[in-house]
C-alpha positions in Angstrom: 116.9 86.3 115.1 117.3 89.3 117.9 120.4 90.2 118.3 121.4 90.7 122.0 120.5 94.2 123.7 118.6 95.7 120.0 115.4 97.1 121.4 112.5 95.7 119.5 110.6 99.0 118.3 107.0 97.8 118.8 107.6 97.4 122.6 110.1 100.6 123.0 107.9 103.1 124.9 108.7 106.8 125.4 109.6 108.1 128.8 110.7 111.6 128.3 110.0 114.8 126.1 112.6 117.2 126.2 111.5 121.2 125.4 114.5 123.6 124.2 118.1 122.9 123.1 120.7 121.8 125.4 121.9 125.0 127.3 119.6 126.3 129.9 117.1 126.6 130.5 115.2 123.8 129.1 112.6 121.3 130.6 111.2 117.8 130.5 108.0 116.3 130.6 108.2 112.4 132.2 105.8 109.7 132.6 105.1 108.8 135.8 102.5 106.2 135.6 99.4 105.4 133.8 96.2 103.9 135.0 94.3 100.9 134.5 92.9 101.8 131.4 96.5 102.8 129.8 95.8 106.3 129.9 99.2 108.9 131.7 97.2 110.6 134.2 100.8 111.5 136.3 103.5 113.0 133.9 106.9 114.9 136.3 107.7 117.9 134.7 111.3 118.9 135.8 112.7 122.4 134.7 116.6 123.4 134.5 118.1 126.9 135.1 121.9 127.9 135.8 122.6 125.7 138.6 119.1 124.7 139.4 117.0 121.7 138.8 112.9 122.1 140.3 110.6 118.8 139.7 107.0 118.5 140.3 104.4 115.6 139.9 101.6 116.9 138.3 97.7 115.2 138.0 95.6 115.4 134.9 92.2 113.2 134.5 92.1 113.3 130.5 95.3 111.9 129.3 96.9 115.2 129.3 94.9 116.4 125.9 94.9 120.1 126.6 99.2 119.9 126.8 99.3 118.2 123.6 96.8 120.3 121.9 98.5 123.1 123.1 101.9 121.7 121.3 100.2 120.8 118.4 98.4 123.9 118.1 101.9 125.8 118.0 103.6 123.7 115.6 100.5 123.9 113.3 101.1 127.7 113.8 105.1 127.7 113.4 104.7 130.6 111.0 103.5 132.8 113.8 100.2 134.1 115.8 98.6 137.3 117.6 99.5 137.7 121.2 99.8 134.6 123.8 98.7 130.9 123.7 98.5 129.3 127.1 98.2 126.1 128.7 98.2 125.0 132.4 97.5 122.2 134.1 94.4 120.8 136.3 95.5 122.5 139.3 97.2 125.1 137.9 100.7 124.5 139.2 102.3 124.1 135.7 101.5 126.9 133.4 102.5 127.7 130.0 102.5 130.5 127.9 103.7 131.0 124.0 104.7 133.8 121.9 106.1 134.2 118.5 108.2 137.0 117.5 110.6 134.7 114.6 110.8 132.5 117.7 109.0 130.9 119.8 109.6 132.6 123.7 108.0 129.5 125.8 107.4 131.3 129.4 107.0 128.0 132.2 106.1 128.5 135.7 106.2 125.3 138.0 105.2 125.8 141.6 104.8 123.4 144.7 102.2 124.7 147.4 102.0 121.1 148.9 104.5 121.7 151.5 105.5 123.8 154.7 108.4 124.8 151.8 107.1 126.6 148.8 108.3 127.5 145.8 107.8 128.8 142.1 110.1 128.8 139.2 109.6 130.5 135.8 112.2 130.4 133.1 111.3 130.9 129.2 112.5 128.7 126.6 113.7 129.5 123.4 112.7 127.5 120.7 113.3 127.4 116.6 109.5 127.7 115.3 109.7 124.8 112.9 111.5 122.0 114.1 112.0 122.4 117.8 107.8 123.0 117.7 107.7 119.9 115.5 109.7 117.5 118.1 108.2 118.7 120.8 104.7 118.3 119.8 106.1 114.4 118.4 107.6 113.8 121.8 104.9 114.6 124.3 102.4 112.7 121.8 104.3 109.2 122.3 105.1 110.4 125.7 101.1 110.0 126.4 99.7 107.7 123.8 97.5 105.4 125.8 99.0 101.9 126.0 97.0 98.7 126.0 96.9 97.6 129.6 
């Protein structure tokens, strides 16, 4: 018997990846929606700064393999690596770049071109190279795990 309001865990779905601790800045990676075939093609990433919040909808054709990788990538590495690792997306408006120096320094820039108002944001993240890598790479790969249709 189901007790009222428990989630069942083979229909709970995640909707969110969060990157960094609590204080700013931080940012998170939503679904928006997936196709036909059950694969994320839209994901929001939103970034937080001291008294700023920026959110951008952002396109990729694949599923978003090349972000995961990239995650997956750096927690493999957690012990540390030569220079920069970078990521960015399709159309280059979300941009990643990692560093390790005994922690990870996660450099985002998030820009909107689409409108008569542009604007960029770039923060860098702070993150512990072990389990912070570890959750985040865990996060974004339920975040866009391709769901039967």
């Amino acid at each position: 018997m189901v007790k009222p309001f428990e989630p069942l865990m083979e229909n709970w779905v995640m909707n969110a990846a969060k990157i960094g601790h609590q204080r700013a800045p931080k940012f998170d990676v939503e679904r928006t929606s997936r196709n036909l075939s059950g694969t994320t093609n839209y994901l929001t990433v939103a970034a937080e700064l001291e008294g700023l919040r920026a959110k951008k909808s952002i396109y990729d054709f694949d599923g978003w393999s090349g972000l995961l990788s990239f995650f997956e990538g750096l927690a493999v590495s957690w012990r540390g690596w030569d220079g920069e690792k970078n990521f960015h997306s399709l159309e280059g408006v979300f941009r990643l770049s990692a560093k390790h120096d005994g922690h990870v320094r996660l450099r985002l820039e998030l820009e909107d071109f689409d409108r008569p108002d542009t604007w960029t944001i770039k923060a860098e993240v702070t993150l512990d190279p072990g389990e912070d890598l570890t959750a985040a790479s865990a996060e974004l790969r339920d975040l866009v795990a391709t769901q039967e249709p």
